[in-house]
Every structure is written in structure tokens, then in C-alpha cells.
C-alpha positions, 0 to 999 in steps of 0.5 A, spaced: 220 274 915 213 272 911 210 279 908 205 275 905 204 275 898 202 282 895 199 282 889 204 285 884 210 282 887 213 274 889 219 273 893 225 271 891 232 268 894 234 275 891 230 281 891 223 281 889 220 280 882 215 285 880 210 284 874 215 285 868 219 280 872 224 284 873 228 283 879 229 288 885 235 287 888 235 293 892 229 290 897 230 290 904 233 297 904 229 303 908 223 306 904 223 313 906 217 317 905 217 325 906 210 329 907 213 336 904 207 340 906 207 338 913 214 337 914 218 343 911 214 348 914 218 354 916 217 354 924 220 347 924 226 349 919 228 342 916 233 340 913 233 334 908 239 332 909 237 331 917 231 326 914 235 323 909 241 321 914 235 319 920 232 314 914 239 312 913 241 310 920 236 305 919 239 302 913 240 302 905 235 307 902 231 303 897 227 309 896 227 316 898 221 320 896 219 327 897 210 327 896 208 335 895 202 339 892 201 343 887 204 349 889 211 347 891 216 351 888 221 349 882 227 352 888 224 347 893 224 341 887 231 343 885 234 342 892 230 336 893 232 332 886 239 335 887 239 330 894 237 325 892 229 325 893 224 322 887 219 328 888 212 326 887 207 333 885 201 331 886 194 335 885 190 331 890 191 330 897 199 328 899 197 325 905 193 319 900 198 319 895 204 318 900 199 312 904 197 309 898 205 309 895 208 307 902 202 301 902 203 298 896 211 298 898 210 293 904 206 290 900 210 287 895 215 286 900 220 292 897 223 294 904 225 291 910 224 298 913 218 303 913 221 311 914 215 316 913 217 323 915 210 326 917 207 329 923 200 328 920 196 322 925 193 319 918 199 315 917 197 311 922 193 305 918 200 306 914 205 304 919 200 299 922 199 296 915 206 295 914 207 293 921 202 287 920 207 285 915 212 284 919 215 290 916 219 295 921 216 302 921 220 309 923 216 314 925 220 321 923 218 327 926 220 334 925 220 337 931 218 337 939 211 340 937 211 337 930 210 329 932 204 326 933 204 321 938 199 316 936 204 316 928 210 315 934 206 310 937 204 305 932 211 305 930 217 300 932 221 306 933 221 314 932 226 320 931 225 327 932 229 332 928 231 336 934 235 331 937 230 326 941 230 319 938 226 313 941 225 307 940 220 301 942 223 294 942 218 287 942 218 285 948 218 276 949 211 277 950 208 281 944 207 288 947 211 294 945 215 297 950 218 304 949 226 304 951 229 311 951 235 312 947 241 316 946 242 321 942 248 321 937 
């Protein structure tokens, strides 16, 4: 699969060498990227264990991160790290760390898959980027009234945490067709 070449990182038999010249042997996995303010809202109830197992059902995490402002409090980090999330506090705009992030992974090339939990339609350009990649892209959103349908639509596949799964295959001539899937 050609990624391109990334600034910071060239392809290797094993993995991708960064600017250390350290190898990271675990690319190729699922990179997960959770919006926490749009996401663990209180009229969704999410669980973080519900988008950890979505972004798994896709491959081996290669990372998994969970972006939050400023006013998150230390219960929810607490609960994030003892899951396995890397939580990322930020004092600016979560939207643009998590997008800024989330491209600079497709770029070097250290995910075969890109999972962003979000309901937010500004991680469009993101999942588009990555696309253009060849990187394959989830959309996970929280619930029936929590997607965004153009985050959806831009992705190869998408899940809805109540249950709905979707996803969109190529079809023999390029255009995106969406199958309807069951749920497990």
C-alpha cells in the first residue's frame, strides 16, 4: 500500500523508522482517536470500553487516545488511563490537536487503519487526508443522534455505539457503495 512519503518517517520491511531511527514495529495496527468533549457526553452514556472494543474490531491498537480540555476532571482521567488510553489534556481546541495528531499518523504511515470517535463533521478534512493515503478510516460515533453523517460518509466504514454498524466497500470502479451490516 503506497502512503507516500511522510516527513518524519520512511517505510521499512518491518515497521516505520522515525527521525531517532527507532523502529516501530507495531505499525499497521488501528490508530484510535476519542473527541472526549463530544463524545462522553451525559445524554450519550458511552462507555470507553464500547470504543476501545469498535476500534479493536478493526485490528491491533496501535495507539489509543483520548483528547480532553482543560476542565476534565481527574475521575475521568483516572478511568481513561486505568483503559488503556493515552489522555491527551489540551488548553486549546481538542478538535485541532486530535486532527493535527491523527494526520501527522497517516502520514508516516504508523497505522493501516484510522478510527476517530467523534460526532463532530471537522474531522472530515482528517479522514479524507488519511483516505487519500490509502489508509482505511472508521468513523465511530456515539449514538443515532450523535453521528455526523458527512464524518460517516467520508469514512470507509462507520459504527454507532447503539448498535448500528455500517460500512462502505470500493466498488471495481472507484465509487463508494455503502453495505449494511450486521450487528454482533
Amino acid at each position: 500500500m503506497d502512503r507516500g512519503e511522510g516527513p518524519e518517517g520512511e517505510p521499512t520491511d518491518d515497521g516505520v523508522t522515525d527521525t531517532d531511527g527507532v523502529t516501530d514495529v507495531d505499525a499497521g495496527g488501528v490508530a484510535l482517536f476519542v473527541d472526549g468533549p463530544n463524545v462522553l457526553r451525559e445524554e450519550f452514556d458511552v462507555d470507553l470500553d464500547d470504543v476501545r472494543r469498535a476500534g479493536e474490531a478493526e485490528g491491533p491498537l496501535v495507539t489509543t487516545r483520548l483528547y480532553l480540555d482543560e476542565h476534565a476532571t481527574p475521575g475521568l482521567i483516572q478511568a481513561a488511563e486505568a483503559r488503556g488510553f493515552e489522555v491527551v489534556v489540551t488548553s486549546g481546541d481538542v478538535d485541532v490537536k486530535l486532527a493535527v495528531d491523527a494526520a501527522r499518523f497517516a502520514a508516516e504511515g504508523r497505522m493501516d487503519t484510522l478510527a476517530i470517535a467523534s460526532r463532530d463533521t471537522d474531522f472530515k478534512p482528517v479522514v479524507e487526508t488519511a483516505n487519500g493515503y490509502g489508509i482505511r478510516t472508521l468513523a465511530i460515533a456515539p449514538g443515532e443522534f450523535g453521528r455526523s453523517d458527512a464524518l460517516r460518509n467520508a469514512a470507509n466504514g462507520s459504527v454507532t455505539l447503539d448498535g448500528d454498524e455500517s460500512e462502505a466497500a470500493e466498488s471495481d470502479d472507484g465509487d463508494a457503495e455503502a453495505e449494511s451490516a450486521s450487528t454482533r
